[in-house]
C-alpha positions in Angstrom: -21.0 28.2 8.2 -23.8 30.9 9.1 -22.0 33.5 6.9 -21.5 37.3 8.5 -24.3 36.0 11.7 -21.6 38.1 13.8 -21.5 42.2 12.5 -18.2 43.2 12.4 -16.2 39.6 12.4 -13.3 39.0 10.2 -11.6 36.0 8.9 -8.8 34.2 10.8 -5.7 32.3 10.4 -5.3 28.7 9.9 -3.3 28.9 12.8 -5.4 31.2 15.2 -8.4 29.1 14.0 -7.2 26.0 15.3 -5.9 27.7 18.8 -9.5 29.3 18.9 -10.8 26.0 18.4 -9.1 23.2 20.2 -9.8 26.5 23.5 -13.5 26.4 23.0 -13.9 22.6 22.7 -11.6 22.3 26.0 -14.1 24.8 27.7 -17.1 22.9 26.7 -16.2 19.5 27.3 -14.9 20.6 31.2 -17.8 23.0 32.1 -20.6 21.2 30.1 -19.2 17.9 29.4 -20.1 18.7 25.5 -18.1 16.3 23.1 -17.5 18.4 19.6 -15.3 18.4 17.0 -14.1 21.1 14.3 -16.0 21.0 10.9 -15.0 22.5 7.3 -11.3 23.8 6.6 -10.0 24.4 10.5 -6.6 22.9 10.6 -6.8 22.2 6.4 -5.5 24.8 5.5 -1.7 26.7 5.3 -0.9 28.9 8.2 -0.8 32.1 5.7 -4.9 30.9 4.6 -7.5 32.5 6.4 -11.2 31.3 6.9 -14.3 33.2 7.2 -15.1 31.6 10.3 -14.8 28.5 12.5 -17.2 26.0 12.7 -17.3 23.6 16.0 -20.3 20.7 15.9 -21.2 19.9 19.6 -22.9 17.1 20.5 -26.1 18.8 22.4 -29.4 19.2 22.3 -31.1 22.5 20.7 -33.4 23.9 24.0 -33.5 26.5 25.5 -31.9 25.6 28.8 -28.8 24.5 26.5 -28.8 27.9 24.7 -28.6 29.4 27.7 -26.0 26.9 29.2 -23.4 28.0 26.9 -23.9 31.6 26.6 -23.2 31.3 30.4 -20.4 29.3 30.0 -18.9 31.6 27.4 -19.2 34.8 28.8 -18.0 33.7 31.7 -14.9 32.4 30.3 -14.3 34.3 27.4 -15.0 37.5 27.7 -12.2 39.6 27.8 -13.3 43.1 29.3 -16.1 45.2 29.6 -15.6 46.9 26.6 -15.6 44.1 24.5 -18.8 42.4 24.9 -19.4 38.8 23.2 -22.3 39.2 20.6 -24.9 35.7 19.9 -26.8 35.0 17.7 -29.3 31.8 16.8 -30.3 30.6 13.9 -33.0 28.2 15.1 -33.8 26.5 11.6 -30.3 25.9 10.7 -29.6 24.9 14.5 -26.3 27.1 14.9 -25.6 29.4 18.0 -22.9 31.9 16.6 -21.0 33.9 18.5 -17.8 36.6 18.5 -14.7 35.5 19.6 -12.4 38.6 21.1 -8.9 37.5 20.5 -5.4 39.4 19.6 -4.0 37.6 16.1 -0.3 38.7 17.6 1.4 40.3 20.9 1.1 43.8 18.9 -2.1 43.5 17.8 -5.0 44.9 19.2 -8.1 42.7 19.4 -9.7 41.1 16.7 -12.9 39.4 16.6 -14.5 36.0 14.6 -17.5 34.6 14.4 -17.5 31.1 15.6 -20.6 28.7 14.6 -21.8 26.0 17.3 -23.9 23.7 15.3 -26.1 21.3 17.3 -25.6 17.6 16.3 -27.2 14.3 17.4 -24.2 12.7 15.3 -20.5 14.0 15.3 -19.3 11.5 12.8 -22.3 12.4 10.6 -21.8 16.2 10.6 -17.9 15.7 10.0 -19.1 13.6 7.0 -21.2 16.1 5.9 -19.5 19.5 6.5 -16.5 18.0 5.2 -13.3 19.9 4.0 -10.4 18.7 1.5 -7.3 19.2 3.0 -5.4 22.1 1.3 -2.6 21.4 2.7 -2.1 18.7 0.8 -3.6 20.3 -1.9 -6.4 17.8 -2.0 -8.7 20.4 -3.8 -9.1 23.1 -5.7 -12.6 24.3 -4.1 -14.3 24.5 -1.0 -16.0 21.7 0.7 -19.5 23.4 -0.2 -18.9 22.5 -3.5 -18.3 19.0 -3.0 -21.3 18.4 -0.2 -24.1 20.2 -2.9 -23.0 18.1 -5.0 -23.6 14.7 -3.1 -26.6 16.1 -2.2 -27.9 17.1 -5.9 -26.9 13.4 -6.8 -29.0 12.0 -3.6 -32.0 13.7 -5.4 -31.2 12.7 -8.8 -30.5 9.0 -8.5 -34.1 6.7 -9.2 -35.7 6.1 -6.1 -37.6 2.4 -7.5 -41.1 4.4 -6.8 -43.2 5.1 -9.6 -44.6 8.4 -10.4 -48.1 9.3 -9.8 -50.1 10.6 -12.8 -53.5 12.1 -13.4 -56.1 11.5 -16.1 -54.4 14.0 -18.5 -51.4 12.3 -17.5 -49.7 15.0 -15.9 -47.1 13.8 -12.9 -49.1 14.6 -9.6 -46.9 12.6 -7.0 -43.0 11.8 -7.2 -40.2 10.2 -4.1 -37.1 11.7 -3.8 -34.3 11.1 -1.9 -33.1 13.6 0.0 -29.9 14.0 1.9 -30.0 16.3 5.2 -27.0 18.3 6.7 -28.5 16.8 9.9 -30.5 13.5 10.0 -29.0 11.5 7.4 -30.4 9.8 3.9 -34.6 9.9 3.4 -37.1 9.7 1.1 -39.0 13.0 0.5 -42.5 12.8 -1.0 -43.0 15.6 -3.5 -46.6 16.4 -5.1 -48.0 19.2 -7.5 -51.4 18.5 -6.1 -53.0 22.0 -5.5 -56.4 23.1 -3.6 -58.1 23.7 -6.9 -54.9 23.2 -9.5 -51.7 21.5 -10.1 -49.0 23.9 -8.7 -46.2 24.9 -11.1 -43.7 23.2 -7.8 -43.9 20.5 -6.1 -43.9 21.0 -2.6 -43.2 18.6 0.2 -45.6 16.0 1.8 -43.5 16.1 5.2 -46.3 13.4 7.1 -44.7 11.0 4.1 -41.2 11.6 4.4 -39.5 7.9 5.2 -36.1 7.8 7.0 -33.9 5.6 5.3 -30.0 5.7 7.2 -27.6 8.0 8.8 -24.5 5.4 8.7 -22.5 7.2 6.2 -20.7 3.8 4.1 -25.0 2.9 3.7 -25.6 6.4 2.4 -22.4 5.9 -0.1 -23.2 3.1 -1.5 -27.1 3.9 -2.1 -25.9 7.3 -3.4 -23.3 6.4 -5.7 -23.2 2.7 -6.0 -21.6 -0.4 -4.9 -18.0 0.0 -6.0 -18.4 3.7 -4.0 -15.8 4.4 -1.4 -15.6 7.0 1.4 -12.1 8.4 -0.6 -14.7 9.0 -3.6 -16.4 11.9 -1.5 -13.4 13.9 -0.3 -13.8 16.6 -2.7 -15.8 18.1 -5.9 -12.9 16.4 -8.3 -13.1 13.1 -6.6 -17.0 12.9 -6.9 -16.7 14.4 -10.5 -14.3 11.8 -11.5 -16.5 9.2 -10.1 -19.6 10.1 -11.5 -18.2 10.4 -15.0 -16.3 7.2 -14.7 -18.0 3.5 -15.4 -18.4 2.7 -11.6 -21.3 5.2 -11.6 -24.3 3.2 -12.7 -26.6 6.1 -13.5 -25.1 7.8 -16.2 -28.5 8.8 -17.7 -29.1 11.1 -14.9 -25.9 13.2 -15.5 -27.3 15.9 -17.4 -30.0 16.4 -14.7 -27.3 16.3 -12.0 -24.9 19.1 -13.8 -27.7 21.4 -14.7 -29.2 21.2 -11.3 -26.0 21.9 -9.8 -24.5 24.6 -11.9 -27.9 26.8 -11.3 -27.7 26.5 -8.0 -27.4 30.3 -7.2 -24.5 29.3 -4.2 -22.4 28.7 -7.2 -23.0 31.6 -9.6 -19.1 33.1 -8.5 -17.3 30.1 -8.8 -19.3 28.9 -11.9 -16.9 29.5 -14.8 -14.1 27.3 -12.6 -16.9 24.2 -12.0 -17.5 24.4 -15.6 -14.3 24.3 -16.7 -13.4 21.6 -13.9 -16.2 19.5 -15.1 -15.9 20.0 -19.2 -11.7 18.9 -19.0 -13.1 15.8 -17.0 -16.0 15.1 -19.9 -13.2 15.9 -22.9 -11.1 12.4 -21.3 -14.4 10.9 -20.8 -16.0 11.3 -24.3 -13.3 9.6 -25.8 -14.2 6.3 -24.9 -17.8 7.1 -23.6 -21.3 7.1 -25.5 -23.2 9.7 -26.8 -24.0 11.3 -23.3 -21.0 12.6 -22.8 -21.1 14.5 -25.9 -24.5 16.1 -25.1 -23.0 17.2 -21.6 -20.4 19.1 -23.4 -23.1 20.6 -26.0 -24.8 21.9 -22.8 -22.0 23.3 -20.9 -20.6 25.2 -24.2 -24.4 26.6 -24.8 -24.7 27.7 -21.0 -21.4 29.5 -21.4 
């Protein structure tokens, strides 16, 4: 998940990544007594798929004494000679302790090396929710699990939170709520202002002293974010939420052109654009024909960003 954190790391089988994995949570739980569990794609994917790293959640605190805990614990288990020394590095905001992982892909190789990610969580069944992976062995998707999380997270911030704007004399919005859903504490509402020293500010920035936690139990954050009638088989992938959210059990089709143009300029998705677009517009062309007039300005927009 921290992309290239390890110089000189290269991608990895599907069936080296789940070896290196199921190794490394073994180790932890007997020298640490660390529960984890893989995140993203390891084990999702066919054995001749590769992933650009393998992501492990643990279940442990972010402090110092930890930090150095595992590095311990992993060079004194791992480490395969003296030449080959295991390289860490921590991302503190993100909360993710990468490493290198020395291995040999086959008996005639010689040594390879991945980056694994150790991401810090107070919640494994929250981070598995949220760093979700369709399985492409069963060719549950056509795109990464990125996709599909930004996505649940653009339509956590898009969805009406019941709080009124605040506006100024020249009626200019000063104040706004927001909900906003975390990789790593769950579902809250984010207070947003344009309120400046001397000026409004062209963004809003955040009002963190405001911020209200609202949930981290994942059915709660379903049904707030996508309605009622929302399941947890709704949220597998980018198609499944597409084809939700363009479907009558998504009560807030007014907000979908917000949601899609939020998304699509998201700069994480500027490679892959052409293929969500074109994901999204076949989805709209079977929608429109028994939809209202929203549908028809989503596909105006889409053909005029294109």
């Amino acid at each position: 998940m921290s992309q290239h954190a390890i110089k000189g790391s290269n991608k990895v089988s599907n069936d080296n990544a789940i070896i290196i994995s199921n190794k490394i949570m073994k180790l932890l739980k007997d020298e640490l007594s660390i529960n984890s569990c893989v995140l993203g794609s390891t084990g999702k994917k066919k054995s001749n798929q590769y992933s650009g790293d393998i992501d492990i959640a643990i279940e442990y605190e972010l402090t110092d004494e930890h930090i150095n805990n595992l590095k311990n614990v992993i060079n004194n288990n791992l480490t395969v000679d003296s030449e080959h020394i295991i390289p860490f590095t921590l991302n503190q905001g993100l909360k993710i302790l990468s490493f290198g992982y020395y291995y040999t892909p086959n008996l005639f190789n010689e040594y390879d090396l991945v980056q694994v990610d150790l991401m810090f969580s107070n919640d494994l069944e929250y981070s598995k929710f949220m760093y979700h992976s369709p399985n492409y062995i069963k060719n549950e998707s056509n795109f990464k699990g990125l996709y599909r999380t930004n996505l649940l997270c653009q339509i956590a911030s898009c969805i009406p939170t019941g709080i009124p704007e605040i506006k100024d004399e020249n009626d200019n919005v000063t104040d706004f709520w927001k909900y906003t859903l975390t990789f790593d504490r769950g579902l809250k509402l984010t207070h947003k202002t344009y309120k400046g020293k001397t000026k409004l500010l062209k963004n809003p920035v955040t009002v963190k002293e405001d911020n209200k936690f609202i949930t981290s139990d994942i059915n709660e954050i379903i049904k707030i974010v996508l309605g009622d009638n929302a399941t947890i088989e709704d949220t597998n992938s980018f198609e499944t939420l597409i084809n939700y959210i363009f479907s009558d059990k998504f009560k807030y089709s007014s907000i979908l052109q917000n949601i899609y143009f939020d998304f699509i300029k998201d700069s994480r998705h500027t490679d892959i654009k052409q293929k969500l677009n074109e994901y999204i517009f076949n989805v709209l062309i079977n929608s429109f024909k028994d939809k209202n007039f929203i549908y028809e300005q989503l596909i105006e927009m889409i053909l005029t960003l294109n």
